[in-house]
C-alpha positions in Angstrom: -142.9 30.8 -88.1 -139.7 30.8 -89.7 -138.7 28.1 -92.3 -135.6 27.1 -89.4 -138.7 26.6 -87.2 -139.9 24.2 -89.7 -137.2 22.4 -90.4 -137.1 21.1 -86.5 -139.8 18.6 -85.4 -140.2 17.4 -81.7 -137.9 14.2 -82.7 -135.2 16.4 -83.8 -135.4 18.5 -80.6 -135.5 15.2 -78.7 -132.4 13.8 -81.0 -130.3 17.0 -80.0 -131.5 17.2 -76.8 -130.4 13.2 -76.3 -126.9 14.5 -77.8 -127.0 17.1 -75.1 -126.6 14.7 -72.4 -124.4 12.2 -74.0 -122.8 13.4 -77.3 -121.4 10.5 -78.2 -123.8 8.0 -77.5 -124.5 5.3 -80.4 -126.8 5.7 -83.0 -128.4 2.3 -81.5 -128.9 3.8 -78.3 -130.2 7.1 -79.3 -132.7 5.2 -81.8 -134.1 3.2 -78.7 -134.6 6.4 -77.1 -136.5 8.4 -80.0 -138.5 5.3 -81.3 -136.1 5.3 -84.7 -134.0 2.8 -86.3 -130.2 3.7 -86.0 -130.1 4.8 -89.8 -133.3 7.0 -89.5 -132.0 8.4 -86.5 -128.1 8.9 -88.1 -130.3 10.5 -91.4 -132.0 13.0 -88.9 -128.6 14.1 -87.4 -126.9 14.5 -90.3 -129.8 16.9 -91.6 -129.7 19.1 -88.6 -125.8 19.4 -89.4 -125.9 19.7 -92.8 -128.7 22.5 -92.7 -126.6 24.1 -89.8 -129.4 23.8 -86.9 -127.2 21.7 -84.4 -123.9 20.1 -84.5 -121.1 18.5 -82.7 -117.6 20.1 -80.7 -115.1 18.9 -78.6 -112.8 21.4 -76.7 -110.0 21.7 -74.2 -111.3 23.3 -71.3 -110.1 26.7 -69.6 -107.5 24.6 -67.6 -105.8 23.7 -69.8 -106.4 26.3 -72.8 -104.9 28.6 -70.3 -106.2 32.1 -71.3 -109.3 33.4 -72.1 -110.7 36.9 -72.2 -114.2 39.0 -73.3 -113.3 42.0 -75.7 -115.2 44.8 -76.6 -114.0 45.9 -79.9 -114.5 49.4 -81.8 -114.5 49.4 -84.7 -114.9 52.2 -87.7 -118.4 52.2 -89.2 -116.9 53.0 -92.9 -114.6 49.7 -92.6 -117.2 47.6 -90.4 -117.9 44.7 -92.8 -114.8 43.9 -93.5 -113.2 44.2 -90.2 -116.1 41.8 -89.0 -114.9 39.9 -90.9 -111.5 39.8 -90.2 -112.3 39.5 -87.0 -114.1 36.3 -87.4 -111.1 34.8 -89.6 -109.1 35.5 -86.5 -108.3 31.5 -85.5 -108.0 33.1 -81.8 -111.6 34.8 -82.0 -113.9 32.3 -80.9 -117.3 33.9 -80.5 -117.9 37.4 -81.8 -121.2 39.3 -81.7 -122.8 42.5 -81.8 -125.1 44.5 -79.7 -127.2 47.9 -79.3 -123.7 49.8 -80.6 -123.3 48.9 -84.4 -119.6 50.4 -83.8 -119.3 47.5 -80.4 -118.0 43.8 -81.3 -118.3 42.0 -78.8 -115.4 39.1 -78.5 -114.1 36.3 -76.9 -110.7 35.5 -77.3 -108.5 32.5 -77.0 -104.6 31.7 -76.4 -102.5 28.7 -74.8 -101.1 31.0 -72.1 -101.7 34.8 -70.8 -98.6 35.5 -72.3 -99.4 34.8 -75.8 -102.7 36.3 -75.2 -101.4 39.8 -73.9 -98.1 39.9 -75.9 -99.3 38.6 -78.9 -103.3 38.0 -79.8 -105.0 41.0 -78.2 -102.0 43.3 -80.3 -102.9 41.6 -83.7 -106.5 42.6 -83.0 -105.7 45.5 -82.2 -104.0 45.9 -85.3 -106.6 44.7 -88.1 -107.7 47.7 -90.4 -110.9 48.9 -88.8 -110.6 48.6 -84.9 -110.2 51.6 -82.9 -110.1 50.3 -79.5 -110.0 46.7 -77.6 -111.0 47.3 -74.0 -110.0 43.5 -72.9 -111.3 41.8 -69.7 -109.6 38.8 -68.8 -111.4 35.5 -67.5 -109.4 34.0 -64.0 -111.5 30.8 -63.5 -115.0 29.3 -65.5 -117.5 28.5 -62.6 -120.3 27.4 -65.7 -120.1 26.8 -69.1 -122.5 26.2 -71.9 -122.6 22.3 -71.8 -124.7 22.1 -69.3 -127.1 24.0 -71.2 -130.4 21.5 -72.1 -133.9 21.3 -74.1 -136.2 19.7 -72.4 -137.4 17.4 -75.0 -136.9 14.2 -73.4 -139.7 12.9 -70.9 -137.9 11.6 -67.6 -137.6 7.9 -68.9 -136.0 9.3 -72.4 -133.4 11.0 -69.8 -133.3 7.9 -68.0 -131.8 6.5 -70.8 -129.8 9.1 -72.3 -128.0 9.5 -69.0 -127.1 5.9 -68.9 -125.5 5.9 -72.2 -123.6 9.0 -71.0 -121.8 7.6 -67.9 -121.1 4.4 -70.6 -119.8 6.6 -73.5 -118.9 10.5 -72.7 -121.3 13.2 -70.3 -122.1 15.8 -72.3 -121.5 18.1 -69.2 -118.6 20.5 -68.5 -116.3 19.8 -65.5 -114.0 22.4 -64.3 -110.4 21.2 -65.3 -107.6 20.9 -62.6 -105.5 22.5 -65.0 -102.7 21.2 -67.9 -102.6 17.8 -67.8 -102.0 16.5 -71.3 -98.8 14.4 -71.7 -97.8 14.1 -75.4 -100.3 10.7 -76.0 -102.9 12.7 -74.5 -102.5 15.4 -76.4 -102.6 13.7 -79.8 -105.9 11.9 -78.5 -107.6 15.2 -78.0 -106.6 16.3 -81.0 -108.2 13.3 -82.9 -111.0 14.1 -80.8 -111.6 17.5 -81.0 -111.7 16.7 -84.8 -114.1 14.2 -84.8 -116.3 14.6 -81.4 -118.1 10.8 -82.4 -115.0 9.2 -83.9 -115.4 5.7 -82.5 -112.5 4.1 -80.2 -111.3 1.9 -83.7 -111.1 4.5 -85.1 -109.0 6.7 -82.7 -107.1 4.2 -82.4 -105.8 4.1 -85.9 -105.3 7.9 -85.9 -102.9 7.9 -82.9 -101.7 4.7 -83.6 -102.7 3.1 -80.1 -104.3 -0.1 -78.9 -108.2 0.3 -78.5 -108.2 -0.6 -74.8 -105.1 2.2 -74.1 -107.3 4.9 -76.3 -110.2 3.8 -74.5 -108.5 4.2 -71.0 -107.0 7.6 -72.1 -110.1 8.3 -73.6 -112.2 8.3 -70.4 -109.8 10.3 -68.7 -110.2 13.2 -70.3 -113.4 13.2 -70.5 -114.0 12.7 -67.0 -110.9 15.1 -66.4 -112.8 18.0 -67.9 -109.6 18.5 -69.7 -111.5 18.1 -73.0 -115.6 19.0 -73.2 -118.2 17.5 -76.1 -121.3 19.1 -76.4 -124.1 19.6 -78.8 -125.1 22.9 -79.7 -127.7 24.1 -81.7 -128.7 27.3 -83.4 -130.8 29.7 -80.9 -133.4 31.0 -83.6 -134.8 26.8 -83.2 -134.1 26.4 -79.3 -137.0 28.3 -78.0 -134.3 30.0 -76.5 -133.8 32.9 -79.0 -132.9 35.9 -77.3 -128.9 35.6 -75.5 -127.3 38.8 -72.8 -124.6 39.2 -71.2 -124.1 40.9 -67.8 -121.2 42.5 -66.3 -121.5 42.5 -63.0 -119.2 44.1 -59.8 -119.8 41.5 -56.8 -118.3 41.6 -53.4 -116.1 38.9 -52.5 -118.5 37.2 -50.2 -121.4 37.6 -52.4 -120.1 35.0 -55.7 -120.8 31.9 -54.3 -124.7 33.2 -53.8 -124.7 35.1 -57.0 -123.2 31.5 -59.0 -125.8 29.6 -57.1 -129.3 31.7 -58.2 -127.9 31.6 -61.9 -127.6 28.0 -61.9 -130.8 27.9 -61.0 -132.0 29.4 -63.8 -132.2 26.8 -67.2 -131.0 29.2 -70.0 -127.4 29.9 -68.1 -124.7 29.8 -70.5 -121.6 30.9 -68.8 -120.2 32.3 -65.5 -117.2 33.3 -65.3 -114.9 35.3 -62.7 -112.9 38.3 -64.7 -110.2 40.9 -64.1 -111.2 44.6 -64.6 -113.9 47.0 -63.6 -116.2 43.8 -63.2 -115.7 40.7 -61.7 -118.4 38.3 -62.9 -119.4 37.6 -66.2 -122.6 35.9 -66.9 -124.2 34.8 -69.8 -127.9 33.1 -70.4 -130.5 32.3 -73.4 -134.6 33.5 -72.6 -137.2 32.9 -73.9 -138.3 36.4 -74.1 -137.1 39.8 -73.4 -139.2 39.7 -70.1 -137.7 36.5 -68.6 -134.5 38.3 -69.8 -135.1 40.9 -67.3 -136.3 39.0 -64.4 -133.4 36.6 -64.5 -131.4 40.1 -64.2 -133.3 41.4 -60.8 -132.7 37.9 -59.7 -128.9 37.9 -59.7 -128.7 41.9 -58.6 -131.4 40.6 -55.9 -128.6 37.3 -54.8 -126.6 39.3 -52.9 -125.9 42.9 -50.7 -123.7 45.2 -53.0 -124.2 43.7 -56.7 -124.3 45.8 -59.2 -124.6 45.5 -63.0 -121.7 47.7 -64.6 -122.7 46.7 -68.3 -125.4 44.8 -70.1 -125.3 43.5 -73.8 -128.4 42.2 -75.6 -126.6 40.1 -78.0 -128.8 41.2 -81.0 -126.8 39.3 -83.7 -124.2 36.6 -83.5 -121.4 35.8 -86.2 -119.4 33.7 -84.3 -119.8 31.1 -81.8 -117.5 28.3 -80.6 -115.2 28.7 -83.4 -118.3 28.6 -86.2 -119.4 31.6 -88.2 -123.0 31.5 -88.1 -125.2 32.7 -91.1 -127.9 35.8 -90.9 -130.5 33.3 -90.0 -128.8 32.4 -87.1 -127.6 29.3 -88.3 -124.0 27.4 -87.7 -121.7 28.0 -91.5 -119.0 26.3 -91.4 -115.0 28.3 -91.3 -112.6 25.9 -91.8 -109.8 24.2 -90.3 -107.7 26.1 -88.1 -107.4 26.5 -84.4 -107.3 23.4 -82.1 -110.7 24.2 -80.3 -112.0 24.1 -84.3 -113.6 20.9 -85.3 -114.0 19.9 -88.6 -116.9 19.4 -90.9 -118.8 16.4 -91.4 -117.9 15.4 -88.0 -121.0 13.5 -86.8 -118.3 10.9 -86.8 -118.5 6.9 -87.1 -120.2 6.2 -83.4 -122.9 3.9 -84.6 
């Protein structure tokens, strides 16, 4: 057992768990549901953030962060350290990774438009010292995200709860965004939120200047909009979800709603996403172990005639994910401010 392991207990994995389903639910509330007082319960949270194991983001979705693409990225072995890091510095770079190929990054990239993304982003990759080659695929629609993704620490009356304060607060579940829909208030009200995912309506209120019952309106159309996601994520190596692939898969038109349905059957699924290039479908999920890895793979190639896996990538290490860098023990290091989808450290917010 690791000293990560140790530093998780089952009330911590019920805490992040709770945040899972409603990350901005009070301190109160999520004390009720643990058997803590609010203070013990806020101590708790900030420990997990503090020591890197889970933490807080808000995001605008795909729809309206219009472009979005998965890299593989070459790199040369004599320069590799230092382009990885580059790479990672990269305010468009929001999750990089590497697999069997020490020479492969493997990168999701960000940009407000295609556009910016083709014309602009994917060229200043290309051009750090150290990559060879970008091979670019780029993402059409997100059918599943990683918000959805749960512990199951939390017995069905914990859930109960937790659910409750969700619908009254914000779901910590992803909702596929009709598309740009900010007008400028909006916009300056997902940026306060995106930098402080449990900033309290007061206190949004005095960032953008607002009444509390407009920010609270605007507030709760976002969030229910999908136009802006918060979630709680937590460091794999303490999930009991340790090991993360990625599939690239070729599927026949008819055959995507059947393939999207058996992965969200499955409970590590992180992402599916439908792509331009030599495969269509990009899927993502955490397992336990190598073997459930596997079997979740036969499952999807066995949804549907004419499926075929054109790539696979066992994510051995991670150094970037959702905008964090993340530590050789797998755990979240904060990078700074930068980029919009960025939040900002320390933000377990005021929510009490």
């Amino acid at each position: 057992m690791t000293n990560a392991s140790r530093s998780v207990d089952e009330i911590d994995r019920q805490i992040i768990h709770a945040l899972q389903i409603a990350p901005r639910i009070t301190w109160t509330a999520l004390g009720e549901i643990v058997g803590r007082s609010p203070a013990a319960t806020a101590q708790r949270w900030e420990r997990l953030e503090a020591q890197g194991l889970a933490w807080l983001i808000a995001y605008e979705s795909l729809g309206t962060r219009a472009a979005m693409a998965f890299a593989t990225v070459t790199v040369d072995m004599t320069q590799r350290e230092s382009t990885i890091e580059a790479l990672c510095a990269h305010e468009s770079v929001m999750a990089l990774s590497e697999g069997a190929r020490a020479s492969q990054m493997h990168v999701t990239i960000t940009a407000d438009r295609l556009e910016t993304l083709v014309g602009s982003v994917l060229d200043a990759v290309a051009l750090i010292p150290g990559v060879q080659d970008v091979h670019a695929r780029f993402v059409a629609r997100l059918l599943a995200e990683g918000a959805s993704w749960r512990l199951d620490a939390l017995d069905a009356q914990q859930r109960k709860l937790a659910e409750h304060s969700a619908i009254r607060s914000a779901p910590g579940t992803w909702r596929e965004s009709a598309g740009p829909t900010f007008d400028d208030d909006k916009k300056a009200l997902a940026d306060a939120l995106i930098r402080e995912p449990r900033a309290n309506i007061a206190h949004l209120s005095d960032v953008v200047g607002r009444h509390e019952a407009t920010v609270r309106r605007q507030l709760t159309a976002l969030l229910q909009s999908g136009a802006v996601t918060v979630r709680c994520e937590m460091s794999y190596e303490v999930s009991g979800w340790p090991i993360e692939q990625s599939w690239f898969l070729r599927v026949p038109g008819g055959g995507i709603n059947a393939l999207t349905a058996a992965a969200r059957e499955y409970r590590g699924l992180r992402l599916v996403a439908m792509t331009i290039g030599d495969a269509n479908i990009v899927i993502t999920a955490l397992s336990r172990t190598l073997e459930e890895s596997a079997a979740f793979e036969a499952r999807l190639v066995d949804s549907s005639i004419g499926v075929t896996v054109t790539e696979s990538v066992l994510h051995l290490r991670t150094w970037k994910r959702m905008h964090r860098n993340m530590g050789k023990d797998g755990r979240s290091v904060w990078s700074g401010p930068g980029d919009l989808l960025r939040p900002v450290p320390g933000s377990s917010g005021s929510t009490r």
